[in-house]
KENUDO-10096 format. One line per 10 residues: number of its first residue (from 1); their letters; for each residue x, y, z of N, C-alpha, C. Coordinates in steps of 0.05 Angstrom, whole numbers, plus 32768, in hexadecimal, padded with zeros to 4 digits. Layout:
<nodes>
NUM	a	X:Y:Z:X:Y:Z:X:Y:Z  ...
</nodes>
This chain:
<nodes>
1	xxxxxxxxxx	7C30:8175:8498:7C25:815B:8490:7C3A:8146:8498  7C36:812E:84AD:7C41:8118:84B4:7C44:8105:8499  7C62:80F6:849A:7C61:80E5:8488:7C4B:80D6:8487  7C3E:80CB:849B:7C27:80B8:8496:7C11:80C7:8481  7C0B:80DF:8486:7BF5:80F1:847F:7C01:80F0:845E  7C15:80F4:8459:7C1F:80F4:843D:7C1C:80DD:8430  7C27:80C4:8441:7C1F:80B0:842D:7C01:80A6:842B  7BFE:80A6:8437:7BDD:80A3:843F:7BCF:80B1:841C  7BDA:80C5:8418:7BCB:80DB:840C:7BDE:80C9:83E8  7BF3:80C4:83EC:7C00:80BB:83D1:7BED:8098:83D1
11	xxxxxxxxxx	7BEA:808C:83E5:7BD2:8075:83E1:7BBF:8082:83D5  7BB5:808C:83DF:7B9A:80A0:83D0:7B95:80A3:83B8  7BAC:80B0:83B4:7BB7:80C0:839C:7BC0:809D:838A  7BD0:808C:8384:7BCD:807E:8371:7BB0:805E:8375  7BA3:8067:8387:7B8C:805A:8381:7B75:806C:8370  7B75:8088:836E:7B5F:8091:8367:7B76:809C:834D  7B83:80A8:834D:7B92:80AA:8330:7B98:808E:831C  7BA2:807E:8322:7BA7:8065:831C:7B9E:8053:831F  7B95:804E:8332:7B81:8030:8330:7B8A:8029:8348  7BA2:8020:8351:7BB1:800F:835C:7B9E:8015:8377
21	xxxxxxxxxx	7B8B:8006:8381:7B82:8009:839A:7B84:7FE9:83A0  7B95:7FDA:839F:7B91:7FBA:83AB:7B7E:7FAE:839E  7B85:7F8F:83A2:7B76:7F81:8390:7B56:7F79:839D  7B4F:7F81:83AC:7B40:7F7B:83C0:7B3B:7F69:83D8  7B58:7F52:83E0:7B58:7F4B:83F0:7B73:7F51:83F9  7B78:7F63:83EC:7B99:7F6D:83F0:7BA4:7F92:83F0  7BAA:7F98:8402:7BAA:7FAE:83FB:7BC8:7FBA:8405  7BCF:7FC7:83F7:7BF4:7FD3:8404:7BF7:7FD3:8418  7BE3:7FD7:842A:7BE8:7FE5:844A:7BF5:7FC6:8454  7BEA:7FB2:844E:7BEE:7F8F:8451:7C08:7F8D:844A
31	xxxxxxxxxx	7C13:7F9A:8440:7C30:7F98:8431:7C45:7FAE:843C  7C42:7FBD:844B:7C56:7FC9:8456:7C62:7FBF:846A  7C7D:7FC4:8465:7C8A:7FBF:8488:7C82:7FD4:8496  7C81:7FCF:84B6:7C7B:7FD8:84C7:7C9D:7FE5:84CD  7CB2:7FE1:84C8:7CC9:7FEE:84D1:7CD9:7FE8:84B5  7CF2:7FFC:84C2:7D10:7FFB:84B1:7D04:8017:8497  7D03:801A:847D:7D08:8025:846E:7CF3:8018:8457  7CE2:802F:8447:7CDC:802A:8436:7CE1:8032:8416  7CE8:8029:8403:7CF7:8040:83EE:7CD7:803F:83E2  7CDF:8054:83C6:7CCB:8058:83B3:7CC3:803E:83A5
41	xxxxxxxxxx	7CE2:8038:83A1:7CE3:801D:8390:7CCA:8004:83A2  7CD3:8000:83B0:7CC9:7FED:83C7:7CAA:7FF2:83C8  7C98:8010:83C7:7C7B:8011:83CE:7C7D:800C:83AE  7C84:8016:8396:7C78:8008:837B:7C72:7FF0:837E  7C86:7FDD:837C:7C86:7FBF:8382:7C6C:7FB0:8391  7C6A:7FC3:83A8:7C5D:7FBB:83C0:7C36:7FC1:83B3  7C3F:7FD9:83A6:7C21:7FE8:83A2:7C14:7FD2:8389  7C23:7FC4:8379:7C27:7FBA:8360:7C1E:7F9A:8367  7C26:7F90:837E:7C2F:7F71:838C:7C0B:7F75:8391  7C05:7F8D:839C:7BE7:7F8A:83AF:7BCD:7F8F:839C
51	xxxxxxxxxx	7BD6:7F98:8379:7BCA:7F97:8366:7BC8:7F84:8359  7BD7:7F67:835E:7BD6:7F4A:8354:7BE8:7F4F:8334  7BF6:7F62:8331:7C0A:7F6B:831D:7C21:7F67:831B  7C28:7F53:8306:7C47:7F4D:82FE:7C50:7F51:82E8  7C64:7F63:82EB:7C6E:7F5C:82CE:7C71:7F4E:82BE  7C77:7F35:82C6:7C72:7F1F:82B2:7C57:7F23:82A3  7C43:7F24:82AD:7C28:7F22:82A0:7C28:7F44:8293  7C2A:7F54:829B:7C1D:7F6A:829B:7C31:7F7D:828B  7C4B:7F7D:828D:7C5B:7F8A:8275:7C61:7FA5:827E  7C61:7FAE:8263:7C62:7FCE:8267:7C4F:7FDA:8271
61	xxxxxxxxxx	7C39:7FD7:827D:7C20:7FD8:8290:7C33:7FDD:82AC  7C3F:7FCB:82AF:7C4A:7FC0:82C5:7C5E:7FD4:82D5  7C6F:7FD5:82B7:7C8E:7FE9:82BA:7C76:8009:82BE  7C60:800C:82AB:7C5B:8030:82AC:7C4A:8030:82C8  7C41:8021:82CB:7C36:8026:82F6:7C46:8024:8308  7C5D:800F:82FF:7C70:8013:831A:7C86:8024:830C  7C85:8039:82FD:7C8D:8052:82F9:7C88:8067:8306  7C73:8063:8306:7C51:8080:830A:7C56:807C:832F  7C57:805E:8337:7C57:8064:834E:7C67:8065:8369  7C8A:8061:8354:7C99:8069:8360:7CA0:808D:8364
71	xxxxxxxxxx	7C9F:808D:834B:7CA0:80B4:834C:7C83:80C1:8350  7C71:80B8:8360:7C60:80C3:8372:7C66:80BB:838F  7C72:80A9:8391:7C7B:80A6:83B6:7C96:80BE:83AC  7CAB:80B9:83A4:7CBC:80D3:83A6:7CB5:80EC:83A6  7CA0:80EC:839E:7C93:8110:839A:7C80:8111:83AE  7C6C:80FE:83B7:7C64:8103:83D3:7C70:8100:83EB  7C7F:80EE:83EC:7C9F:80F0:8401:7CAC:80FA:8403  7CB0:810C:83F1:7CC0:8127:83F5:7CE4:8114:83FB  7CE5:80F7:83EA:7D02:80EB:83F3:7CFB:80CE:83DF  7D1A:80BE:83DA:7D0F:80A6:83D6:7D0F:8095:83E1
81	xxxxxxxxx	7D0C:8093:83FF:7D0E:8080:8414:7CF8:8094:8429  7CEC:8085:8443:7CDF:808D:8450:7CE7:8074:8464  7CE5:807E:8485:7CE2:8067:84A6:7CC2:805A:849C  7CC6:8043:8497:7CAF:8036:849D:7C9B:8033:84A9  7CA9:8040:84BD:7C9C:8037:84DE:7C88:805B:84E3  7C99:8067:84D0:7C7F:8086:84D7:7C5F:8085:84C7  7C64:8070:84B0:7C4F:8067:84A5:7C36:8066:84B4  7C3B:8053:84C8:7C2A:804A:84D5:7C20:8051:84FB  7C33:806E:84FD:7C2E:807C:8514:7C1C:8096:8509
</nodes>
């Protein structure tokens, strides 16, 4: 399985486990870099930013998703960083 094929499958996986599938005119894929490095930390944020979700508003809502969906990119990434750039080959 290609990194793309993996993340692909952890998108998957916290839109149909969690919700987090974009707000509907927004969706993560809009939010990745195309190069350099992606951490875990960085797709929470990112997955969270494309759900119209801030902590300010949203709280411990906020902190237990971008929990859930940092340690599901590390467990589907098999790392806590990933090339950006294989994302999208």
């Amino acid at each position: 399985m290609t990194t793309k094929d993996r993340f692909d499958q952890l998108v998957r996986d916290a839109c149909v486990i969690y919700g987090n599938c974009g707000s509907g005119d927004l969706h993560i894929r809009d939010l990745l870099p195309r190069s350099g490095e992606l951490t875990a930390d960085e797709f929470a944020r990112l997955m969270l930013k494309a759900e119209k979700m801030s902590e300010s508003r949203y709280g411990q809502q906020y902190r237990d998703n971008y929990d859930w969906c940092a340690a599901r990119f590390r467990h589907a990434m098999g790392a806590d960083c990933v090339d950006a750039g294989a994302l999208w080959e």
